[in-house]
Structures are given as C-alpha cells and as structure tokens.
C-alpha positions in Angstrom: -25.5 -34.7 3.1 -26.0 -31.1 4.7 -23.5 -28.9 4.6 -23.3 -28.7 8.6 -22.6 -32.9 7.8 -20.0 -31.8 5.3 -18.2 -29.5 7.5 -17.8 -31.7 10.3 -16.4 -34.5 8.7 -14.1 -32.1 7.4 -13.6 -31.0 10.9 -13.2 -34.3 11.9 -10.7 -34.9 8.9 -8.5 -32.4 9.9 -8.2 -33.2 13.5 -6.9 -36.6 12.7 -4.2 -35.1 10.5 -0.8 -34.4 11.4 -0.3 -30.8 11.8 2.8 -31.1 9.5 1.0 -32.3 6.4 -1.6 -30.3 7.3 0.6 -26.9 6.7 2.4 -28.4 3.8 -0.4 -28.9 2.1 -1.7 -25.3 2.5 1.6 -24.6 1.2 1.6 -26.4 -1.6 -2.0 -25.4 -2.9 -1.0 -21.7 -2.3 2.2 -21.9 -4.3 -0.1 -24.0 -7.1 -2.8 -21.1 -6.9 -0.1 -18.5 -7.3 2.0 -20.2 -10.0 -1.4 -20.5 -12.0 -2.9 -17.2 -11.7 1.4 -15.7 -12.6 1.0 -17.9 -15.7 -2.5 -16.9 -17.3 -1.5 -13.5 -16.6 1.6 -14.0 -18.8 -0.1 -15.4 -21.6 -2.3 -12.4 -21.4 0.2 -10.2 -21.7 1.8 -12.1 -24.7 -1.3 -11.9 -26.8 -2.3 -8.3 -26.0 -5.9 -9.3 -24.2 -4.2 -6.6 -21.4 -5.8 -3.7 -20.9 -2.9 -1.8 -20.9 -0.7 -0.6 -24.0 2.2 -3.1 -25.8 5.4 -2.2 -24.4 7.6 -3.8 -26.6 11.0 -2.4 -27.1 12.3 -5.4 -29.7 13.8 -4.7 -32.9 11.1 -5.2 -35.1 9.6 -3.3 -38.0 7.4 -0.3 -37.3 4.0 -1.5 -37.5 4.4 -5.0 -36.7 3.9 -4.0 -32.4 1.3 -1.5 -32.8 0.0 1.3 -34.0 1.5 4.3 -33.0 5.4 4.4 -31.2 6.9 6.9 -28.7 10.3 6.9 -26.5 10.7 6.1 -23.5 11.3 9.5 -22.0 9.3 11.4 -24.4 6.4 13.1 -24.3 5.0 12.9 -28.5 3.8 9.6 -30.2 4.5 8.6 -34.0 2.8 6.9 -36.1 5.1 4.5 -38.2 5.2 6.0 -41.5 6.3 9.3 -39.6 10.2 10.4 -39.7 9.7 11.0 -35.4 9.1 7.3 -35.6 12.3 6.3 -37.6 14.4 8.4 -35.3 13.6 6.8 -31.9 16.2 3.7 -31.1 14.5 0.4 -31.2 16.3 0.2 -27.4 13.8 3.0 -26.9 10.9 2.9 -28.3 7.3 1.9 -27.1 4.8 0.3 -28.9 1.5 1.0 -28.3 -1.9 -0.6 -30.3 -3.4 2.8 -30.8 -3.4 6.4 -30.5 -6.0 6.5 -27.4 -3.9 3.8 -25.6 -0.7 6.1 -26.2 -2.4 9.0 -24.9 -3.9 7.2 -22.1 -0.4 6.4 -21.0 0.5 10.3 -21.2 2.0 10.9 -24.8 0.7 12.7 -27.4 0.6 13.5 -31.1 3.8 15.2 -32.7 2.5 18.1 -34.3 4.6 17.1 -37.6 3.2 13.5 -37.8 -0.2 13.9 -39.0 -0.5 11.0 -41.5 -2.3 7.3 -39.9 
C-alpha cells in the first residue's frame, strides 16, 4: 500500500464518520496527549532530571535537598554547614543542587560562608 492508498482510505474513513464522533475523538486524543506529556513532566521534576534548580521549601534537614540554600527574597546562598543557612525559615528557603545552579538563578555566595 502507497501512502497516496493510505490516505484515501483514511479520507474515505472519515467521510463515513459522524461528524460528532469524529470531534470527540480529537478531543479525547488531545486531552490523552496533554495528560501524558503534564505527567512525565512531573515525574521529572520529582527526581531532579530538570534542568532547572530544586525548589523545595519542606522541612527537611540541610543537605538532604541540595547543595547550597538561599531565601526566597534574598540575594546570598548558604551552604548547609553555614550559620546564614540555619537562619533562613524552612517556609523560606530554596534548595538548590549546586552553587552554579544557585547562581544561575541570581543568588550568590555570602561572603561569610566560605566552607563547602
């Protein structure tokens, strides 16, 4: 079969359809499309394939996020064994998995926090 075969009978196909199952099918495959593409994105994000930093504001202990932390609405990142780092609420801090991802973001190193 050609592919100028294939795509008649598909023409063909389709004319002999109702129109009605014809859009709720295109509906249905769009919505399955979308829902799949929203999903593998997520689990991305949850193993930390992204390309971007970790933002995870939980209460966990330093070091078990990332590698370096920072506020919110700061402008300096910590690295955990750093007081800066202990000071930040866990409501506000972002985790990031390294020091060139947090200063990719914008932040950069507190002048006092020199230790890795």
């Amino acid at each position: 079969m050609t592919i100028a075969e294939a795509r008649e009978k598909c023409k063909v196909a389709v004319a002999k359809m109702p129109r009605d199952i014809l859009v709720i099918s295109i509906i249905v495959l769009a919505s399955s499309a979308s829902f799949g593409l929203g999903y593998l994105a997520g689990l991305d994000a949850r193993s930390g394939q992204g390309s971007g930093p970790l933002l995870e504001s939980s209460a966990t202990a330093p070091g078990t996020v990332g590698q370096v932390a920072a506020s919110k609405g700061g402008t300096k990142y910590y690295f955990p064994s750093c007081t800066g780092a202990n000071a930040i609420s866990d409501a506000n801090k972002v985790w990031f998995v390294s020091a060139d991802a947090a200063e990719a973001a914008g932040y950069t190193r507190a002048a006092n926090c020199t230790n890795n």
